[in-house]
C-alpha positions as CSV (number, residue, x, y, z in Angstrom):
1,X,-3.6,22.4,-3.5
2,X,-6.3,22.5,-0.9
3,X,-5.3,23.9,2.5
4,X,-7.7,21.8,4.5
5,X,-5.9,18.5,4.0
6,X,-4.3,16.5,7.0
7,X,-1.1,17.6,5.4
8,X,0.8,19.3,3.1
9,X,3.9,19.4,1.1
10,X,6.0,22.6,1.1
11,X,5.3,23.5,-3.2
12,X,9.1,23.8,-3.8
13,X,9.6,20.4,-1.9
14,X,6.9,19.0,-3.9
15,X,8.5,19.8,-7.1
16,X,11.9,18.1,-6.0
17,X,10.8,14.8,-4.8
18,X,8.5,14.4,-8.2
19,X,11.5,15.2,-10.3
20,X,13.7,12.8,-8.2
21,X,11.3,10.5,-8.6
22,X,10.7,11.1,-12.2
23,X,14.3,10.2,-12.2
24,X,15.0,6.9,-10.4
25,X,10.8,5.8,-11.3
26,X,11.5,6.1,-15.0
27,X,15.0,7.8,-16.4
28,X,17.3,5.2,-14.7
29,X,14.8,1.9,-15.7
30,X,15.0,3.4,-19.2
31,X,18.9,3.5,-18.9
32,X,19.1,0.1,-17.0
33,X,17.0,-1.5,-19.6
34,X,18.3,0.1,-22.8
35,X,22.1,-1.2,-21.9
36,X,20.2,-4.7,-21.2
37,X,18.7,-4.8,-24.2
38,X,21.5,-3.8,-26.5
39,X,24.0,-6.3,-24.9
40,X,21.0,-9.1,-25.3
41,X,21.0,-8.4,-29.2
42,X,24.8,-8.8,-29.5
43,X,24.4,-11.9,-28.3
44,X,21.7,-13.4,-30.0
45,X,23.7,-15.0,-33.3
46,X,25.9,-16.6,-30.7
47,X,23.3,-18.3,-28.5
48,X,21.4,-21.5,-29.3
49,X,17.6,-22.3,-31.2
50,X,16.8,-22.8,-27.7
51,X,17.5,-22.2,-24.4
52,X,16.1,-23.1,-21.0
53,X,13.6,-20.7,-19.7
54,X,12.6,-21.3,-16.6
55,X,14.2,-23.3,-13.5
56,X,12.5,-26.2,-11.3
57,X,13.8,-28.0,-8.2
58,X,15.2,-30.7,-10.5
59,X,17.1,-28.1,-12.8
60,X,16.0,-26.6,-16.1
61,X,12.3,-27.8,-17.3
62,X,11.0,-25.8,-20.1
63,X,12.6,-23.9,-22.9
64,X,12.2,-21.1,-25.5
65,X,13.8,-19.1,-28.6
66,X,16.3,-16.9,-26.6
67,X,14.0,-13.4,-27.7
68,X,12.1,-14.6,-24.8
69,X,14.6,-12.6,-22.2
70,X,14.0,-9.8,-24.4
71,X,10.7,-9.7,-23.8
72,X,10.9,-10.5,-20.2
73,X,13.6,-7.8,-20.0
74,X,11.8,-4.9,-21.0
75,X,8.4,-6.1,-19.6
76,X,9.8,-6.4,-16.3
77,X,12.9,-4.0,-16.5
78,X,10.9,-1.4,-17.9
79,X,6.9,-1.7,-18.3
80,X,6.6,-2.6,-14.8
81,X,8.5,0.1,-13.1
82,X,6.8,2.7,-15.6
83,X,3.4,1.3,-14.4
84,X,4.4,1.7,-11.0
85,X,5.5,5.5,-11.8
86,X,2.6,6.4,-13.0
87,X,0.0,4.9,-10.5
88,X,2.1,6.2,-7.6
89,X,2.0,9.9,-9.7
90,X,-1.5,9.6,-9.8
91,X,-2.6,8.0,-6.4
92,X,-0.1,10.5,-4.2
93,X,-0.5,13.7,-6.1
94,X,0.2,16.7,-3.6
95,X,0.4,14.8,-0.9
96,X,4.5,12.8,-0.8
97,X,5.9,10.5,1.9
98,X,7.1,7.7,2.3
99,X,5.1,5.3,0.2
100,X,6.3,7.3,-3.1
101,X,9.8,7.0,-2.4
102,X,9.6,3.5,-1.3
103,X,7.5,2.8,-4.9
104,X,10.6,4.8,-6.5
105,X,13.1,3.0,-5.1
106,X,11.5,0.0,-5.9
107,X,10.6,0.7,-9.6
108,X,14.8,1.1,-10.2
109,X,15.7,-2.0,-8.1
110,X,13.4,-4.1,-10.4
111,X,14.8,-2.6,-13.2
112,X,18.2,-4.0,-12.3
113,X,17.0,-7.2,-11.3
114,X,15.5,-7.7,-14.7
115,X,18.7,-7.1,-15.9
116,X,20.7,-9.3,-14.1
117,X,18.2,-12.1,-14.7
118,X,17.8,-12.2,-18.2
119,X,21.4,-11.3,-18.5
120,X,22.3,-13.8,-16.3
121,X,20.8,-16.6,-17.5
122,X,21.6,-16.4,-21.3
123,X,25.2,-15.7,-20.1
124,X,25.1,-19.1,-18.6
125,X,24.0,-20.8,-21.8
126,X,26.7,-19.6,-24.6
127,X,28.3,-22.0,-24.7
128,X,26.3,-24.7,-24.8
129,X,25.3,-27.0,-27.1
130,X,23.0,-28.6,-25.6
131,X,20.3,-26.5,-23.6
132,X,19.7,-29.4,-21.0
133,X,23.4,-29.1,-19.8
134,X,22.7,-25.4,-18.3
135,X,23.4,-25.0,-14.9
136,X,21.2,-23.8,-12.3
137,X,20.5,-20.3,-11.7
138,X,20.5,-20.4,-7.7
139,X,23.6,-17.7,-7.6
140,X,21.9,-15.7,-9.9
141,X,19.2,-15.0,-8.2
142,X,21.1,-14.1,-5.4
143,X,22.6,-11.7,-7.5
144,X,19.4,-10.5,-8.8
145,X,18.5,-9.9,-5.6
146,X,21.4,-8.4,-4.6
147,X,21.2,-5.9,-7.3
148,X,17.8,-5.3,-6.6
149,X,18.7,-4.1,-2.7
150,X,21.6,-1.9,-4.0
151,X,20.3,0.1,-6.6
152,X,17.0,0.3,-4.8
153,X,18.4,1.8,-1.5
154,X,20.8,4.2,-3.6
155,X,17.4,5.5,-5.2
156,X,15.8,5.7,-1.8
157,X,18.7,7.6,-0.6
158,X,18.9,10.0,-3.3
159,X,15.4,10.9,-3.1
160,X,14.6,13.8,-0.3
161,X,13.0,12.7,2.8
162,X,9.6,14.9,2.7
163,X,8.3,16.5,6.1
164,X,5.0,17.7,5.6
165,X,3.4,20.4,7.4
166,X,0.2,20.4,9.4
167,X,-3.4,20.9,6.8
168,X,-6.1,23.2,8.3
169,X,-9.4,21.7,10.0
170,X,-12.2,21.1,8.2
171,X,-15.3,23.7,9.3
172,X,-18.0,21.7,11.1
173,X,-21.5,22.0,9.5
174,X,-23.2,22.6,12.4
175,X,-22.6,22.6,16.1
176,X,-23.8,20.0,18.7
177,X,-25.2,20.6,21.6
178,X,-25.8,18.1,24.4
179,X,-28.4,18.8,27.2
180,X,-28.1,17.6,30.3
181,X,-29.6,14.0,30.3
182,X,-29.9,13.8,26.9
183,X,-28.1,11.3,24.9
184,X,-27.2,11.9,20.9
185,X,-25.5,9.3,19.3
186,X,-23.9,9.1,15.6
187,X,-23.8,6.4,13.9
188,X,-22.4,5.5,10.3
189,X,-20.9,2.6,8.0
190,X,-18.1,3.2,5.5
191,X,-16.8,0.9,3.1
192,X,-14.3,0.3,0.3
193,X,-15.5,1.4,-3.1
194,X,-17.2,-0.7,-5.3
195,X,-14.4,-0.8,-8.3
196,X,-11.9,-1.9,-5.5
197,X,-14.0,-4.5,-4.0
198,X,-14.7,-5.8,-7.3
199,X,-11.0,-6.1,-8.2
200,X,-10.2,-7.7,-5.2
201,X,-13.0,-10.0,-5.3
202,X,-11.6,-11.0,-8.8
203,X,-8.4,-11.7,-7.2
204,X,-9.5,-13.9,-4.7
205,X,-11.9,-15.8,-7.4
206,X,-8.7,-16.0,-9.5
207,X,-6.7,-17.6,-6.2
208,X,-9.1,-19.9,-5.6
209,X,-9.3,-21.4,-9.3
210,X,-6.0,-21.7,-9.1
211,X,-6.0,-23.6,-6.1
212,X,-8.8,-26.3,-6.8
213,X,-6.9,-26.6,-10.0
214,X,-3.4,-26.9,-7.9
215,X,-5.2,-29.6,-5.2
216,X,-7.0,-31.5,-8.2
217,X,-4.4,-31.9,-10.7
218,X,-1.8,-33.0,-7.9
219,X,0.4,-30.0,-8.5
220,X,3.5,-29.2,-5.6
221,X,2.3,-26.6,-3.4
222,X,-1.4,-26.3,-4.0
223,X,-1.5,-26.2,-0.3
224,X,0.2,-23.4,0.3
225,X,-1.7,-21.5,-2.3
226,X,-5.5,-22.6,-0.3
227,X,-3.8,-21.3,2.7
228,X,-2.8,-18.2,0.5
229,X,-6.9,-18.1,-0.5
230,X,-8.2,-18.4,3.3
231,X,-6.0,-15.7,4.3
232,X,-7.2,-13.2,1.9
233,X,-10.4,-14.6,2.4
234,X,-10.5,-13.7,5.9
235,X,-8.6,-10.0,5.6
236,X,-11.0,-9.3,2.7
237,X,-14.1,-10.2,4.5
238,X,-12.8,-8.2,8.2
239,X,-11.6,-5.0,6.3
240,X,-13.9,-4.3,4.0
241,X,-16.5,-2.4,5.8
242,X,-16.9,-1.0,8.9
243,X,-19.3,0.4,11.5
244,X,-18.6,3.8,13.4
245,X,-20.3,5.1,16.4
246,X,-19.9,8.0,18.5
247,X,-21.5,7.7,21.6
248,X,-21.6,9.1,25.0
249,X,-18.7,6.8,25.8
250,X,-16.6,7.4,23.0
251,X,-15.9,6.6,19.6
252,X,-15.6,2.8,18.5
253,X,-15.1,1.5,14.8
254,X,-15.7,-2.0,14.3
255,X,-15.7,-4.3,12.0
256,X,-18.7,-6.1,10.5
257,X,-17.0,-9.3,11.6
258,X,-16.4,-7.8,14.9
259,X,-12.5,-7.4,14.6
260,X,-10.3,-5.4,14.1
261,X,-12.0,-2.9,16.3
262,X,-10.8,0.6,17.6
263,X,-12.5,1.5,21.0
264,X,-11.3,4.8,22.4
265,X,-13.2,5.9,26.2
266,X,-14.7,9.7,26.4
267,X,-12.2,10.0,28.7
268,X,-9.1,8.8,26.6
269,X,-10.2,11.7,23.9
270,X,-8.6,14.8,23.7
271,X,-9.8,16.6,21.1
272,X,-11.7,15.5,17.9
273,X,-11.5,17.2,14.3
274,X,-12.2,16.6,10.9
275,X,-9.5,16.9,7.8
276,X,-8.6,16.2,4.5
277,X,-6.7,12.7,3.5
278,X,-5.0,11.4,0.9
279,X,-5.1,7.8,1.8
280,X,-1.8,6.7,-0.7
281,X,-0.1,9.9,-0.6
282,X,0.0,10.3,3.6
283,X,-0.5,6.2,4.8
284,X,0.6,4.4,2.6
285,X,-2.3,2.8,1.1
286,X,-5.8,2.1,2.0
287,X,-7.6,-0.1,4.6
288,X,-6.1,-0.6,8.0
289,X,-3.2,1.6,8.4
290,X,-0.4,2.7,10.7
291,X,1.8,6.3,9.8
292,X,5.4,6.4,10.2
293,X,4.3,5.3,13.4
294,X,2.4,8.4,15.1
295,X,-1.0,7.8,13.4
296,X,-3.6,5.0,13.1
297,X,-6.7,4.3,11.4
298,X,-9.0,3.4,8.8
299,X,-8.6,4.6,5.0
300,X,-10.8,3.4,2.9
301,X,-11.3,6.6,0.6
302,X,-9.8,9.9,-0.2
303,X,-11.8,12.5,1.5
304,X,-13.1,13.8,4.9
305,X,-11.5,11.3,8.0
306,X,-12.8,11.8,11.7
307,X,-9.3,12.5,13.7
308,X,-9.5,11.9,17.5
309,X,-6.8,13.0,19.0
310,X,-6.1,10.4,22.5
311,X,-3.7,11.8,24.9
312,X,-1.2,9.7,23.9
313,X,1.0,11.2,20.1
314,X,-1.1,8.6,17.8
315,X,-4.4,9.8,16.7
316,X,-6.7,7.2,15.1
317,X,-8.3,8.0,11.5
318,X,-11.6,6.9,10.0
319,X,-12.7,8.2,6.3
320,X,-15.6,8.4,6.4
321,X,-18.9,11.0,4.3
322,X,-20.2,13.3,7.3
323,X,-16.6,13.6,9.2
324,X,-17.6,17.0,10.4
325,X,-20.8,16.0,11.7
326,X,-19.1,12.9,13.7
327,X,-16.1,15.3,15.2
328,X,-19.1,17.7,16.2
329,X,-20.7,14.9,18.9
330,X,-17.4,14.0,19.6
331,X,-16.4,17.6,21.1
332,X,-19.7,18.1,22.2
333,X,-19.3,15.5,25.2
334,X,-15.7,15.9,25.2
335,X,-15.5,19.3,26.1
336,X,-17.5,19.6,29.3
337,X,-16.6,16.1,30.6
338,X,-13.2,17.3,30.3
339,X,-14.1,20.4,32.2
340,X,-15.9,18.7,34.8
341,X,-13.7,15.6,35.2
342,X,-14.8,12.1,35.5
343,X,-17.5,12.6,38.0
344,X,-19.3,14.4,35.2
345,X,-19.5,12.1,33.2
346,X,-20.6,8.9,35.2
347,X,-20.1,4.8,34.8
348,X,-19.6,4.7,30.7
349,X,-22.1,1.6,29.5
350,X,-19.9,-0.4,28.1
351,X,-18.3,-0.8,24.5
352,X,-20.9,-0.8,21.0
């Protein structure tokens, strides 16, 4: 484990949280899913050739050989939370919080759901003779639901609440030093990587098909999916890349688009640094981010983030290649306007 990270987890806290996680992630879907799919079999002679599959506004509308739920079961009940184990396992690694217990929890509340959906709705049907006679499933989904919430917060519960403890500064390359009068500005883009912008380019291509295809066919709702399509559209577009400039005034990052913007005066900064981050592991995720609420910031890789420090508890956070040689400017004016006070530092110019 490096020690020059934003944070890090104790080793022997570490080690609990992954087996608790291993635990509710994986052991209990297995569990949840295994009892699903052995009472499913026992009740396959005495179901019909077919039963109804999936649920419209009208009532049932398309139907299938009952083995469907089986399928659905341990897809959803058991392939999905294991997919979810393992990305979170490898996008956290030593770095726990929040985000991995939340994706625990989760991975056994949607093993349960699966559950009580497929169990639910065959449970409905044996007795019937005819398939278009089934009821609909509106309780059950409550109950899905409902089972979801449960078993999910009991997972969340039983997994330990990691406190991380403060990483180690990154050494700056070199040291910057301003003359009087002279001005040195730093200035640098940083953008998502090119495998992520690719998938979620794909995404939004795959959106919009499915929206012209909704709209042109006549299909309920295809409204609601173009709105779905300009809204991703427009995050895509305002996150994706971003410009950073440290200037005698401050620090600004703004997007290409011109918002979302972070502006932050000389005289609002109280110290800069460089560190470590784990973009999953500490925030959450990547892009525009906000940490249990006492950090903010852009994350857009792993790897060396720009940390100034306001004099108010949230720092803001950019990743960014050359962090140590932005903190370095940063200090640079920072330090002796902060020694002189404002009169030192004169009328700032005006935002980048």
């Amino acid at each position: 484990m490096t020690t020059h990270d934003l944070t890090r987890t104790p080793p022997a806290l570490l080690r609990r949280a992954r087996l608790t996680f291993f635990v509710v992630a994986v052991i209990v879907p297995i569990l949840i899913t295994a009892v699903g799919v052995v009472v499913l079999l026992s009740w396959l002679p005495t179901l019909p050739a077919q039963v109804a599959t999936h649920w419209g506004v009208g009532g049932a509308d398309a139907f299938g050989p009952p083995a469907t739920y089986l399928w659905l079961l341990i897809g959803i009940g058991l392939g999905l939370p294991l997919l979810m184990a393992i990305t979170t396992l490898a996008a956290v690694g030593a770095h726990w919080g929040g985000a991995a217990r939340l994706m625990g929890a989760l991975a056994a509340g949607m093993a349960a759901f699966a559950a009580v959906m497929s169990l639910g709705s065959l449970a409905i049907q044996r007795d019937l003779t005819d398939p278009a006679d089934v009821p609909g499933i509106g309780g059950l989904i409550a109950l899905g639901f409902a089972a979801l919430l449960v078993i999910g917060a009991l997972a969340w519960l039983v997994q330990p609440r990691v406190r991380p403890e403060p990483g180690r500064t990154l050494e700056p390359r070199h040291a910057v030093h301003v003359a009087q009068g002279e001005r040195v500005v730093w200035v640098s883009t940083v953008t998502m990587p090119r495998g992520a912008l690719a998938f979620l380019f794909l995404v939004l291509l795959g959106l919009v098909a499915l929206a012209v295809y909704m709209l042109g066919t006549g299909v309920e709702g295809g409204w609601i999916v173009a709105i779905v399509v300009a809204v991703v559209a427009f995050a895509l577009a305002a996150t994706a890349s971003f410009r950073v400039r440290v200037t005698p005034e401050g620090f600004a990052a703004r997007a290409l688009l011109g918002w979302p913007r972070i502006r932050i005066p000389l005289d609002e900064i109280a110290s800069a640094r460089a560190v470590e981050i784990s973009p999953f592991g500490e925030f959450g995720g990547w892009g525009w981010r906000i940490a249990g609420g006492v950090r903010t910031g852009i994350r857009m890789r792993p790897g060396p983030a720009i940390e100034i420090s306001p004099p108010d508890p949230r720092p803001v956070l950019v990743t960014l290649a050359g962090a140590e040689e932005a903190a370095a400017p940063v200090e640079a004016y920072a330090g002796p306007a902060h020694a002189a006070g404002p009169a030192a530092r004169g009328p700032r110019t005006g935002n980048s």
